[in-house]
C-alpha positions in Angstrom: 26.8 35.5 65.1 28.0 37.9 61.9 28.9 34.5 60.3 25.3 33.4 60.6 23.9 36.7 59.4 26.0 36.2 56.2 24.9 32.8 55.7 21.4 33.5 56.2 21.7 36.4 53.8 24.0 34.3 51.0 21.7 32.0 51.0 18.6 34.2 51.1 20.6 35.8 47.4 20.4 32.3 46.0 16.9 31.7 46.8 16.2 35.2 45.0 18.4 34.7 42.1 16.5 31.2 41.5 13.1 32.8 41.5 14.4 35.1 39.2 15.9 32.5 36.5 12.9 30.3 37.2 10.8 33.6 36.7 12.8 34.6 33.2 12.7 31.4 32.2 8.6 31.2 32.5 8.5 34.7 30.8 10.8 34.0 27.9 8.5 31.4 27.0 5.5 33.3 27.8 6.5 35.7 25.4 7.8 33.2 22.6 4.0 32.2 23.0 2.4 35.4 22.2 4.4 35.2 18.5 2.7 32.1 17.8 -1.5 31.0 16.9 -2.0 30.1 20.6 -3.1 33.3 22.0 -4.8 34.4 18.7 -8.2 34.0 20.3 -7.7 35.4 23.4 -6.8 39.0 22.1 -9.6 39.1 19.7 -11.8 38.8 22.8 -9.4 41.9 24.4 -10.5 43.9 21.6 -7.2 45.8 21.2 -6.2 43.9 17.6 -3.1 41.5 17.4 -0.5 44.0 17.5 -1.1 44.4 20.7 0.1 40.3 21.5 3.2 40.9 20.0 3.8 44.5 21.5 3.0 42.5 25.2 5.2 39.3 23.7 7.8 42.2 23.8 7.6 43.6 26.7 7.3 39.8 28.5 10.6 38.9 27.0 12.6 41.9 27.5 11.7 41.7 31.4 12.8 38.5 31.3 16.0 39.2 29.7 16.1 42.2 32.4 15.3 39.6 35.4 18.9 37.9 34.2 20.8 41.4 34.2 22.2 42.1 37.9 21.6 46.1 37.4 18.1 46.4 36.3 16.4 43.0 37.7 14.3 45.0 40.2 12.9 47.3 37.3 12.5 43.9 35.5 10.4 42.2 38.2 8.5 45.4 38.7 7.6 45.7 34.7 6.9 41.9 35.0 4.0 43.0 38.2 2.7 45.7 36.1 2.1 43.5 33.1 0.9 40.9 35.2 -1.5 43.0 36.9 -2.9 44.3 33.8 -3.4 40.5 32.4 -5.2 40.0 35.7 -7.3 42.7 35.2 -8.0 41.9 31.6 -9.0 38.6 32.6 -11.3 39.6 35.1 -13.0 42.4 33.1 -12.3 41.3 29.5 -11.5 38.3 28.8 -14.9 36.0 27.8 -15.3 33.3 30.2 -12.2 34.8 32.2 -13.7 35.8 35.0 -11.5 35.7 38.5 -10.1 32.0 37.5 -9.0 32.9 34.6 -6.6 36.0 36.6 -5.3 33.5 39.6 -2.6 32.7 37.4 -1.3 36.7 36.5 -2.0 37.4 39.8 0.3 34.8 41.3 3.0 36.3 39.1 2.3 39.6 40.4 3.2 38.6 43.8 6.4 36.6 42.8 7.6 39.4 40.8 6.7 42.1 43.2 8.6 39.2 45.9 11.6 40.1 44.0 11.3 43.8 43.3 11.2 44.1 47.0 14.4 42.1 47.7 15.9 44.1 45.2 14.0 47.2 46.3 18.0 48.7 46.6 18.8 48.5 43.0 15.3 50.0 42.1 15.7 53.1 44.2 19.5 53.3 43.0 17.7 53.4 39.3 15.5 56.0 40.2 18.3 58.7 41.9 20.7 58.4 38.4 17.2 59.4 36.9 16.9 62.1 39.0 20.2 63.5 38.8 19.9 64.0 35.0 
């Protein structure tokens, strides 16, 4: 029986780390994106100005960096769910013709990421007590 606990939970590791490169991958490129004319349009309509596309091309690409980096790839994919949710949100509220459409897409991030942050939920609370300690 331990053999096939191990298994199940080697196996189970796999599955996470391949959401996660899958998930970096997807955000890398993401955030490449925000650097270029594509997304011009769509943060004039935010209202914020254009530094804010590459400040959020930023953050997208150092999460995705962070989902490839064992120690911090639960703070990663919970950055990744609150930037996610706030593109959701923008899209609902802000976007023009956005509308609840235009946010499935953020908000089926949000869950995959938020998938991983709890896998990892370990490392997360780990983060959180060398924070405390200082």
């Amino acid at each position: 029986m331990p053999e096939q606990t191990s298994t199940a939970a080697k196996v189970l590791e796999i599955v996470v780390w391949i959401l996660q490169i899958v998930l970096a991958v997807q955000f890398f490129l993401n955030g490449y994106a925000l650097f270029t004319d594509q997304f011009v349009a769509k943060f004039d309509d935010i209202g914020f100005g254009q530094w804010f596309r590459y400040f959020t091309g930023v953050l997208e690409i150092a999460a995705a960096v962070g989902l490839l980096i064992p120690r911090i790839c639960g703070l990663a994919a919970l950055a990744l769910a609150g930037i996610m949710a706030g593109a959701a949100v923008t899209e609902i509220f802000l976007v023009t013709n956005g509308g609840f459409k235009g946010a499935q897409l953020p908000l089926l991030f949000v869950v995959w990421a938020l998938v991983i942050a709890v896998y990892r939920r370990e490392q997360i609370l780990g983060a959180l007590s060398l924070v405390k300690k200082k």
